[in-house]
SETI-344891 format. One record per atom (N, C-alpha, C): residue in three letters; atom name; x, y negated, z. Coordinates in steps of 0.2 Angstrom, whole numbers. Layout:
// residues N
+------+------+-------+-------+-------+
! zafi ! lofi !     x !     y !     z !
+------+------+-------+-------+-------+
!  Ala !   CA !     X !     Y !     Z !
...
+------+------+-------+-------+-------+
This chain:
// residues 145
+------+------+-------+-------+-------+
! zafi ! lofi !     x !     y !     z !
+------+------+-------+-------+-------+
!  Unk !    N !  -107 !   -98 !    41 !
!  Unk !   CA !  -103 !   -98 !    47 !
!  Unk !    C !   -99 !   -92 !    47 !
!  Unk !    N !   -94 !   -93 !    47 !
!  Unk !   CA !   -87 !   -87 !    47 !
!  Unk !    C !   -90 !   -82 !    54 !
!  Unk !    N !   -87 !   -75 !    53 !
!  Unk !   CA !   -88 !   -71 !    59 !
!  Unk !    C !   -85 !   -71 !    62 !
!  Unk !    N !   -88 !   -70 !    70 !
!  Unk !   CA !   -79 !   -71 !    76 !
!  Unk !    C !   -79 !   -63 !    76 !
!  Unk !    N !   -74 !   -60 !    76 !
!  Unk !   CA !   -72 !   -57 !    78 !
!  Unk !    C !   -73 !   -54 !    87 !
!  Unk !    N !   -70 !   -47 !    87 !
!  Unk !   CA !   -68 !   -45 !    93 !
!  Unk !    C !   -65 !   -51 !    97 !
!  Unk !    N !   -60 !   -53 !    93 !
!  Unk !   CA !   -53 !   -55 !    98 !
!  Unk !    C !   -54 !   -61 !    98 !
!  Unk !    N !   -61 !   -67 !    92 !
!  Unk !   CA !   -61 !   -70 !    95 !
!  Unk !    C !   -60 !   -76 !    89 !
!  Unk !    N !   -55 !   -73 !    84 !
!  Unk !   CA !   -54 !   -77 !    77 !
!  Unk !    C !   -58 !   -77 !    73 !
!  Unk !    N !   -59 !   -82 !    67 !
!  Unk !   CA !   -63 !   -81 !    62 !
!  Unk !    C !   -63 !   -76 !    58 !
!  Unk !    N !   -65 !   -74 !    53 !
!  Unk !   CA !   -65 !   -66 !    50 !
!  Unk !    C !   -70 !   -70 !    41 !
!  Unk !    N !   -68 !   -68 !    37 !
!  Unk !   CA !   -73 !   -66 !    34 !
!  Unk !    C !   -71 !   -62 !    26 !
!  Unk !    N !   -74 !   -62 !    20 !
!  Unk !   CA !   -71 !   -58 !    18 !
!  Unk !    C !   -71 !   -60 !    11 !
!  Unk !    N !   -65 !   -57 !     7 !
!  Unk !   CA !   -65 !   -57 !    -1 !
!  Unk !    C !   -63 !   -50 !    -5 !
!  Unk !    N !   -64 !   -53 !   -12 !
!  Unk !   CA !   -61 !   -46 !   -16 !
!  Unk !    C !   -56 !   -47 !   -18 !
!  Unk !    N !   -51 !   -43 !   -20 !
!  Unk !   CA !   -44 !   -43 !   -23 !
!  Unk !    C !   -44 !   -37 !   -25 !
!  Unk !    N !   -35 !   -36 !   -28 !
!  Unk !   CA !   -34 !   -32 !   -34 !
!  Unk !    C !   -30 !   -29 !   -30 !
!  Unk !    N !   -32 !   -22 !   -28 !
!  Unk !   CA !   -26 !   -17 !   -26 !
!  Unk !    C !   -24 !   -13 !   -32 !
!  Unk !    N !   -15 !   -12 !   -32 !
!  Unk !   CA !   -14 !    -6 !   -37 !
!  Unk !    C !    -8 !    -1 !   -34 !
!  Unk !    N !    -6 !     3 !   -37 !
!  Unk !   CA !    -2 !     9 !   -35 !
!  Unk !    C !     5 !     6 !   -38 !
!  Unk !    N !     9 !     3 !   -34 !
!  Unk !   CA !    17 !     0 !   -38 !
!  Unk !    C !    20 !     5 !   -40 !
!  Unk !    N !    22 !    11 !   -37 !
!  Unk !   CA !    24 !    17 !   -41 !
!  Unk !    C !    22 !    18 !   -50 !
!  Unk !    N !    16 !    17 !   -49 !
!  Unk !   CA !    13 !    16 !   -57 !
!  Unk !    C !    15 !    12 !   -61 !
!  Unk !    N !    16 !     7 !   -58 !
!  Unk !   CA !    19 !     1 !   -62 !
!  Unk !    C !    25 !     0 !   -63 !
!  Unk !    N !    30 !     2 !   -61 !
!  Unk !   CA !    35 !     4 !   -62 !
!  Unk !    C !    38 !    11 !   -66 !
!  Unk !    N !    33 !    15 !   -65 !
!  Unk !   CA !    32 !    20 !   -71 !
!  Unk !    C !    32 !    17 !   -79 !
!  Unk !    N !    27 !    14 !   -77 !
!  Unk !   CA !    23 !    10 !   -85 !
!  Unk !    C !    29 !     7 !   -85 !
!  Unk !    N !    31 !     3 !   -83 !
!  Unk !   CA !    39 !    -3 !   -84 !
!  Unk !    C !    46 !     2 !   -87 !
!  Unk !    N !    45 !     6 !   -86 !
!  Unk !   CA !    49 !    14 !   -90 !
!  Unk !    C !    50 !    17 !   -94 !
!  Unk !    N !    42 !    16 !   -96 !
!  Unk !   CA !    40 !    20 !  -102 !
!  Unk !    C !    36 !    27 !  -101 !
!  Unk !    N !    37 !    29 !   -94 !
!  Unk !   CA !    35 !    37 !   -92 !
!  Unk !    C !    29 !    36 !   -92 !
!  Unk !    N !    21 !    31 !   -89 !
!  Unk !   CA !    16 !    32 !   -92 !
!  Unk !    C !    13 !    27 !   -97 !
!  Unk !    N !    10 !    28 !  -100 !
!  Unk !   CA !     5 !    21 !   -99 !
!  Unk !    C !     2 !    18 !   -96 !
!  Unk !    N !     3 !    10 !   -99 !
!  Unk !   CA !    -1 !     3 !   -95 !
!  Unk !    C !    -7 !     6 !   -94 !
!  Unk !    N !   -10 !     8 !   -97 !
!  Unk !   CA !   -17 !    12 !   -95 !
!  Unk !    C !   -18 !    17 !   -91 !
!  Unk !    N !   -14 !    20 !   -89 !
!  Unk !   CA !   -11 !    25 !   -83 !
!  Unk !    C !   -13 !    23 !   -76 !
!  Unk !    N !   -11 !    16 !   -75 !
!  Unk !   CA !    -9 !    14 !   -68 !
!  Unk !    C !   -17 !    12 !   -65 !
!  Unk !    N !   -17 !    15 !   -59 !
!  Unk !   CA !   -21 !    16 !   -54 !
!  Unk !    C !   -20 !     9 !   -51 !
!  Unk !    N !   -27 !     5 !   -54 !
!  Unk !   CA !   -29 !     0 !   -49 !
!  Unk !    C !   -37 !    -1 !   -48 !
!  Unk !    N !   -40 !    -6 !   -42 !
!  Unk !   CA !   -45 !    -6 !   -42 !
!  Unk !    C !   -47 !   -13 !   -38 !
!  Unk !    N !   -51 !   -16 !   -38 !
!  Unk !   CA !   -54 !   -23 !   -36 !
!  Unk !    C !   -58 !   -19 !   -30 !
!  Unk !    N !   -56 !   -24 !   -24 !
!  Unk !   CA !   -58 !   -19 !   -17 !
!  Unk !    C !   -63 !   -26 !   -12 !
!  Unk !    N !   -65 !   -25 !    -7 !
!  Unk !   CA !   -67 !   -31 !    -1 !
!  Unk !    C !   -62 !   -30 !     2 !
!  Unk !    N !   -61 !   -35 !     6 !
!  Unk !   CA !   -56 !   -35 !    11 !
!  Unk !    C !   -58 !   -41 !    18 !
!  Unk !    N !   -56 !   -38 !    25 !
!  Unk !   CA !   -60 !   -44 !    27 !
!  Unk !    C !   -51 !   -48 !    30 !
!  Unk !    N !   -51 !   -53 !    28 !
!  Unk !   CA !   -45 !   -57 !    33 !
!  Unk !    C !   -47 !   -60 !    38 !
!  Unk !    N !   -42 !   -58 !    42 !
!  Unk !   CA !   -42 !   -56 !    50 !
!  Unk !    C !   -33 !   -60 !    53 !
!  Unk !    N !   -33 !   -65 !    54 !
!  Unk !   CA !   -27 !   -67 !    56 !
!  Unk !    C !   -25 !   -64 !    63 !
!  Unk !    N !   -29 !   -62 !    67 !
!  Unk !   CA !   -31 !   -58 !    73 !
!  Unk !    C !   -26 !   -52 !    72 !
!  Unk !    N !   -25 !   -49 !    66 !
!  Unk !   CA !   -23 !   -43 !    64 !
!  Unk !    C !   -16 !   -45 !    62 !
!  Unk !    N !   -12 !   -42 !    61 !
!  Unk !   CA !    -3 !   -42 !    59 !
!  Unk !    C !    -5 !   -38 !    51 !
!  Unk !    N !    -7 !   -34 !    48 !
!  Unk !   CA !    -2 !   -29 !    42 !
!  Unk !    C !    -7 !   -29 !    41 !
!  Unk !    N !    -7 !   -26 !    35 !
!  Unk !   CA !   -15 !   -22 !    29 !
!  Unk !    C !   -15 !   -16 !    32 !
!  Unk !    N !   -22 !   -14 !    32 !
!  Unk !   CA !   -25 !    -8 !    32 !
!  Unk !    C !   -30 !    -8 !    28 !
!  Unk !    N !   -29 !     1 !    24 !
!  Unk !   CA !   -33 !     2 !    19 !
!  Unk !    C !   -38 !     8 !    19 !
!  Unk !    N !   -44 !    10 !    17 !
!  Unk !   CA !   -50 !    14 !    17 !
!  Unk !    C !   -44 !    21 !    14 !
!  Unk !    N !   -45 !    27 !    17 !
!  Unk !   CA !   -44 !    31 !    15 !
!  Unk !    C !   -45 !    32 !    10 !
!  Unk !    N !   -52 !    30 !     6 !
!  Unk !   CA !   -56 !    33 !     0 !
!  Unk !    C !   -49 !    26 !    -5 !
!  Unk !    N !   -48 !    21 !    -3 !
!  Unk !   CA !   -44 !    17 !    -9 !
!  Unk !    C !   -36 !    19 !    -9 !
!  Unk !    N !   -35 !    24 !    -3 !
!  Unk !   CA !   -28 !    25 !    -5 !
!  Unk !    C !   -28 !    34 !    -9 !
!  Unk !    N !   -32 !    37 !    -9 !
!  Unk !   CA !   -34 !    44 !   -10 !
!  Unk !    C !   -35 !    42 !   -19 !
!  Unk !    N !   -39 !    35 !   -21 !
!  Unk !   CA !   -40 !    35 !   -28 !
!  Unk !    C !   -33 !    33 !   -32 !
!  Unk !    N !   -30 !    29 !   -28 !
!  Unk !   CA !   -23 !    26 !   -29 !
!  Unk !    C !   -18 !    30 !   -29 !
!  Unk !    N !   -18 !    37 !   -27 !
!  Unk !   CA !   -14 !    42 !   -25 !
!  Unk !    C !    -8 !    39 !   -25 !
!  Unk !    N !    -8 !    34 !   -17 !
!  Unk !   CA !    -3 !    35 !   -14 !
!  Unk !    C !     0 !    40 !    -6 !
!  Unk !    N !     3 !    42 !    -7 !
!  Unk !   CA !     7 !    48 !    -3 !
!  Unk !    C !     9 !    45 !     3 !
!  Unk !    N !     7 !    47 !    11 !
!  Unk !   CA !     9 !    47 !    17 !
!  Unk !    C !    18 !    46 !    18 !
!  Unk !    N !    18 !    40 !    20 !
!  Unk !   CA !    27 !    39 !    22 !
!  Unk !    C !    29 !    40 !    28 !
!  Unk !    N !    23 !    43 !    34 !
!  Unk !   CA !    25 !    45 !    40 !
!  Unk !    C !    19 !    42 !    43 !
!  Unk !    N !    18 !    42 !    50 !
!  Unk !   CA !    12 !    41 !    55 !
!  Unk !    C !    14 !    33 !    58 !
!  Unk !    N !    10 !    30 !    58 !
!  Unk !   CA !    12 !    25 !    62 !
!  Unk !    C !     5 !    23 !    68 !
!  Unk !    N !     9 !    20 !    74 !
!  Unk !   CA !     1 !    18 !    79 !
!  Unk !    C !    -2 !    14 !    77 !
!  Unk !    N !    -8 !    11 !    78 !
!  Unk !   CA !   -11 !     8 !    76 !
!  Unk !    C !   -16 !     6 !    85 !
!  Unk !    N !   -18 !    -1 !    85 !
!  Unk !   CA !   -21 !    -2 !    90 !
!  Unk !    C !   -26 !    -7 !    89 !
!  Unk !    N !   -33 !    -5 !    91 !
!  Unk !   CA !   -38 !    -8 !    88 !
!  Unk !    C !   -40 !   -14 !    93 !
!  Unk !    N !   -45 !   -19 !    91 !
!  Unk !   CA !   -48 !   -24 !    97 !
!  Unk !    C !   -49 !   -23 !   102 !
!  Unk !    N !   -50 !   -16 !   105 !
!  Unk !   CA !   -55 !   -16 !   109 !
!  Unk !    C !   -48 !   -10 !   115 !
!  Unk !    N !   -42 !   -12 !   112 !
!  Unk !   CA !   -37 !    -7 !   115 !
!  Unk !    C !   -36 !    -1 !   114 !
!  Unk !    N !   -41 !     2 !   111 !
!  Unk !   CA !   -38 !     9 !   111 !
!  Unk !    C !   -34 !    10 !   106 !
!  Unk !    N !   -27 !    17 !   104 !
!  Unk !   CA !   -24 !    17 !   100 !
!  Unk !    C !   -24 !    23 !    97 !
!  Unk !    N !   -23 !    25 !    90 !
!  Unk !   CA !   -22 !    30 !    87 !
!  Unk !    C !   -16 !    28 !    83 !
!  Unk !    N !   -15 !    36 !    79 !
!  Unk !   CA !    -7 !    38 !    74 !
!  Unk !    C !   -14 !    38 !    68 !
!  Unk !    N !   -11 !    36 !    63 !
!  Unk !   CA !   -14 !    36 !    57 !
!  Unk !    C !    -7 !    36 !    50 !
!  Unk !    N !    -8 !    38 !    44 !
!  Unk !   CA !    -3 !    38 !    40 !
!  Unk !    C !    -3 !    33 !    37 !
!  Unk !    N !     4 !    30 !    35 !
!  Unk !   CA !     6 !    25 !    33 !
!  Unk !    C !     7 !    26 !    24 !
!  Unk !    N !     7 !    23 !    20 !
!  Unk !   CA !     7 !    24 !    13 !
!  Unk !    C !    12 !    15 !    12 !
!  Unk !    N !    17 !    15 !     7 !
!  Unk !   CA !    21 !    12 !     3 !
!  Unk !    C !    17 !    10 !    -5 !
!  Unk !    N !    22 !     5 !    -6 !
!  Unk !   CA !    21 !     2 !   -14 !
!  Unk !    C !    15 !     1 !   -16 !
!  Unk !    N !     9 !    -1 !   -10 !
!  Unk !   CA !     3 !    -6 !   -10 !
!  Unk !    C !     6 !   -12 !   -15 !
!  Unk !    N !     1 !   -12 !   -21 !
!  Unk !   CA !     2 !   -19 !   -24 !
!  Unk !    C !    -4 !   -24 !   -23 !
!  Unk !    N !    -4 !   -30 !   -19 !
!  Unk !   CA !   -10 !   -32 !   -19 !
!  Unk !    C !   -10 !   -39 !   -25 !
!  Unk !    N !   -15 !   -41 !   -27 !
!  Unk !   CA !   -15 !   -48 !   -30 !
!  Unk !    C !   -21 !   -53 !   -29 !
!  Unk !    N !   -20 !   -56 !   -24 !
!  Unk !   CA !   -24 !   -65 !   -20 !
!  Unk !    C !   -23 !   -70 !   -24 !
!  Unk !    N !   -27 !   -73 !   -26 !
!  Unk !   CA !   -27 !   -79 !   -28 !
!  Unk !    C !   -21 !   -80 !   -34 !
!  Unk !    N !   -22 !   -73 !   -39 !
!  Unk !   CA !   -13 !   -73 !   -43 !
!  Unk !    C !    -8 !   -76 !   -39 !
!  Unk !    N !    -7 !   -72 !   -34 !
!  Unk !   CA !    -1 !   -70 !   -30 !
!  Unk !    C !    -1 !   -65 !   -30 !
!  Unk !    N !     5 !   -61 !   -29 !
!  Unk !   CA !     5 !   -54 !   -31 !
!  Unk !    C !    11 !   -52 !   -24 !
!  Unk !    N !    10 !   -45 !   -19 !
!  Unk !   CA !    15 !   -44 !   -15 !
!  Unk !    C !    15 !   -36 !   -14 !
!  Unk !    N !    21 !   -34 !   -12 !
!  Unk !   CA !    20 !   -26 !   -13 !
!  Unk !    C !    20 !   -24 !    -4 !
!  Unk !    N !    16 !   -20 !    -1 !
!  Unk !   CA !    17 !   -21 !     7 !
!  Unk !    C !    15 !   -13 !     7 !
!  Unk !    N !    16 !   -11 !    14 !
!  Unk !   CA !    17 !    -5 !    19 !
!  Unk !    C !     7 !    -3 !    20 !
!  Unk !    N !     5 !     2 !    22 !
!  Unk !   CA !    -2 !    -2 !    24 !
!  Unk !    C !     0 !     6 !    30 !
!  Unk !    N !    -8 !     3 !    34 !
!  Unk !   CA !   -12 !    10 !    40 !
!  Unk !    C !   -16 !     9 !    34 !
!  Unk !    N !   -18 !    19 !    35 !
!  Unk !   CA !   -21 !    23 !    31 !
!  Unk !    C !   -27 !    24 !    35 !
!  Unk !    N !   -33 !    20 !    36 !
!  Unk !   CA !   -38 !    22 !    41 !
!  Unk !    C !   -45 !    25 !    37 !
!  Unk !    N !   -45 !    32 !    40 !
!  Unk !   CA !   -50 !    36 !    37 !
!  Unk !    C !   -59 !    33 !    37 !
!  Unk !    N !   -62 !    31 !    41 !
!  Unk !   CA !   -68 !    30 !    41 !
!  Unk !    C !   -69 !    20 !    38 !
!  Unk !    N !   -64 !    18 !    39 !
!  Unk !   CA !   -65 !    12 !    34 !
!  Unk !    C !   -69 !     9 !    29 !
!  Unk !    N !   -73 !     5 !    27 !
!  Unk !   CA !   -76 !     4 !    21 !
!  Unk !    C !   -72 !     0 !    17 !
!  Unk !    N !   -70 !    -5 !    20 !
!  Unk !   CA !   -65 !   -10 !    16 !
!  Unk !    C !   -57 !   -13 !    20 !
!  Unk !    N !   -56 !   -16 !    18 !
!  Unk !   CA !   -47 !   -15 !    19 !
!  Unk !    C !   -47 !   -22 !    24 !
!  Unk !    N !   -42 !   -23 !    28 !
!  Unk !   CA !   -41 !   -29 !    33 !
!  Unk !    C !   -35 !   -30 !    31 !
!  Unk !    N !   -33 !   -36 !    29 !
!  Unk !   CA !   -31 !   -40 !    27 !
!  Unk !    C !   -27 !   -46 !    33 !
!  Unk !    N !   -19 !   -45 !    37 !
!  Unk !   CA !   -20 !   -49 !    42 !
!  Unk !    C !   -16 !   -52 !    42 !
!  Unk !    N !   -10 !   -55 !    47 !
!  Unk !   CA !    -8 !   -63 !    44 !
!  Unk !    C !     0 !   -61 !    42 !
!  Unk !    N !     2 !   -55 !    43 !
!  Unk !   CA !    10 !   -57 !    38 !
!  Unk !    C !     8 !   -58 !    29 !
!  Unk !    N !     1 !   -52 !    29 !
!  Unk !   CA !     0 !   -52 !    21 !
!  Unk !    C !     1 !   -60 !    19 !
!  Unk !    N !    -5 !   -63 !    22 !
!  Unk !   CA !    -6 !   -70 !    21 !
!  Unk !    C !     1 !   -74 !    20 !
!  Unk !    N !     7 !   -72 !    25 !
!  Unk !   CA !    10 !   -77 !    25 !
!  Unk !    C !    17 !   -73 !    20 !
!  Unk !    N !    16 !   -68 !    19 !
!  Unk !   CA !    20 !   -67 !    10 !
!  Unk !    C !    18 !   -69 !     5 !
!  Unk !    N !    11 !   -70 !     5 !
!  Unk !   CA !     8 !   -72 !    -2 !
!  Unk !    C !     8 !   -81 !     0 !
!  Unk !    N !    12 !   -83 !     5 !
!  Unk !   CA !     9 !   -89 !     6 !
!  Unk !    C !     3 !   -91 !     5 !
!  Unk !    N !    -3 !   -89 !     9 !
!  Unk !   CA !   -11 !   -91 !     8 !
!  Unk !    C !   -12 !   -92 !    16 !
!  Unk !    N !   -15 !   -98 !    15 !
!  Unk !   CA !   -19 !  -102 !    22 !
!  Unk !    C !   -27 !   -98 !    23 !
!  Unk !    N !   -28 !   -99 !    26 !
!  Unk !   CA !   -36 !   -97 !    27 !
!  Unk !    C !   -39 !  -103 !    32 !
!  Unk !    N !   -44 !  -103 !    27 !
!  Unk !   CA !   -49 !  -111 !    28 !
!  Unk !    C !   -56 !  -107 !    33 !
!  Unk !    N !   -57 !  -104 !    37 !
!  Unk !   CA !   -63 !  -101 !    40 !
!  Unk !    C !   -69 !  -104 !    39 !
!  Unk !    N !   -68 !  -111 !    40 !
!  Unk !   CA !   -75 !  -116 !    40 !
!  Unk !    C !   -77 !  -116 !    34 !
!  Unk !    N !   -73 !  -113 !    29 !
!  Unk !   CA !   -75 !  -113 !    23 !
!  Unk !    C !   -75 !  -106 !    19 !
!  Unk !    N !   -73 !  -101 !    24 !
!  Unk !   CA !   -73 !   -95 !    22 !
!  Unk !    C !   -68 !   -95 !    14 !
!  Unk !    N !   -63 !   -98 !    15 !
!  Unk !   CA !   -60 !   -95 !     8 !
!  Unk !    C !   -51 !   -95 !    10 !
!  Unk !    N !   -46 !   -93 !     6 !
!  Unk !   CA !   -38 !   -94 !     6 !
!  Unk !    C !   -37 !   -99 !     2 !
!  Unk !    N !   -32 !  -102 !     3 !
!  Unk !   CA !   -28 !  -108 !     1 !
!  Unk !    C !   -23 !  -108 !    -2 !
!  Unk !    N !   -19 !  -107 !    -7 !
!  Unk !   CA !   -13 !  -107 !    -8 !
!  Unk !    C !   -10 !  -113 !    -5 !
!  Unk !    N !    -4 !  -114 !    -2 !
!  Unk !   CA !    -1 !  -120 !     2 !
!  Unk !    C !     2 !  -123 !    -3 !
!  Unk !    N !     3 !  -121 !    -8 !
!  Unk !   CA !     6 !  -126 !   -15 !
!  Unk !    C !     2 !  -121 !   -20 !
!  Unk !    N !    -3 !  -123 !   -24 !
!  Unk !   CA !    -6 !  -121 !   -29 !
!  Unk !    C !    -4 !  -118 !   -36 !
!  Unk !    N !     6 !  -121 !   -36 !
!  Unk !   CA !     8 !  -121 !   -42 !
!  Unk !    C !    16 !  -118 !   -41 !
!  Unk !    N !    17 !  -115 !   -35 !
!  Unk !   CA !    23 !  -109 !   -32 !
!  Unk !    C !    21 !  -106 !   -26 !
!  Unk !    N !    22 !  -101 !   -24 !
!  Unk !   CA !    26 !  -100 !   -16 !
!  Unk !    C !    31 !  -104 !   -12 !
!  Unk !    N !    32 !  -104 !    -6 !
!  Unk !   CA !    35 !  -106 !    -3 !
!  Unk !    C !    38 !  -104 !     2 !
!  Unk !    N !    45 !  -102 !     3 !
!  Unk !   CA !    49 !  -100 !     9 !
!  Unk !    C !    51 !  -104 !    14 !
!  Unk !    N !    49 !  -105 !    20 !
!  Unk !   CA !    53 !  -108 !    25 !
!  Unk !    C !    58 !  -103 !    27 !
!  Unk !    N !    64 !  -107 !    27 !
!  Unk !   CA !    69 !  -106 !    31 !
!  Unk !    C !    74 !  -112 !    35 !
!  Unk !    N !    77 !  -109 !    39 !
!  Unk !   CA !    82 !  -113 !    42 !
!  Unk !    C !    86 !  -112 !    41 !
+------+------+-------+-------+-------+
């Protein structure tokens, strides 16, 4: 049975591959090596309850990514804090791959994962089944009008 959350959504959780984009654009270079680049296999729980990724201090501190300014952050239960924002987050779900902004949250264990990620990677979340979906198994998909 999936967790409810705070706010009342299903919640539950996977591993995926965070890496440092900066690195890998380095590597794409020639300035480091492919073996250079800082990445790591993390938990994360998805939260559609939630907008943006938010990451464990401890996984942005090994991935030495650098503060891009302070942003608020507002948790379930209302209350708000400034927490630092870090860039060129690469994540990779279900080999889909997306480069996003995250909150920098210091006491974290694992990362929250919440609905824009999902909806640049195009992944559905199945709750009754605790797992993500690709909406077409064999591309992405843009809606536009």
């Amino acid at each position: 049975m999936p967790t409810k959350g705070v706010n009342g959504v299903g919640r539950f959780s996977i591993e995926f591959e965070v890496v440092n984009d900066w690195d890998v654009m380095r590597a794409g270079a020639g300035l480091i090596s492919p073996k250079q680049i800082r990445r790591m296999t993390i938990e994360g729980v998805v939260d559609t309850g939630a907008a943006r990724l938010v990451l464990p201090e401890s996984v942005v501190k090994y991935l030495g990514l650098e503060s891009i300014g302070k942003v608020r952050v507002r948790y379930a239960d209302r209350r708000t804090a400034k927490r630092d924002e870090v860039d060129h987050v690469s994540l990779k779900i279900l080999n889909r791959q997306g480069t996003f902004r995250a909150a920098v949250e210091p006491k974290r264990r694992t990362a929250l994962i919440g609905a824009i990620v999902l909806e640049d990677l195009d992944l559905l979340m199945d709750p009754t089944n605790e797992r993500l979906i690709p909406r077409d198994p064999r591309i992405k998909t843009y809606e536009i009008e």
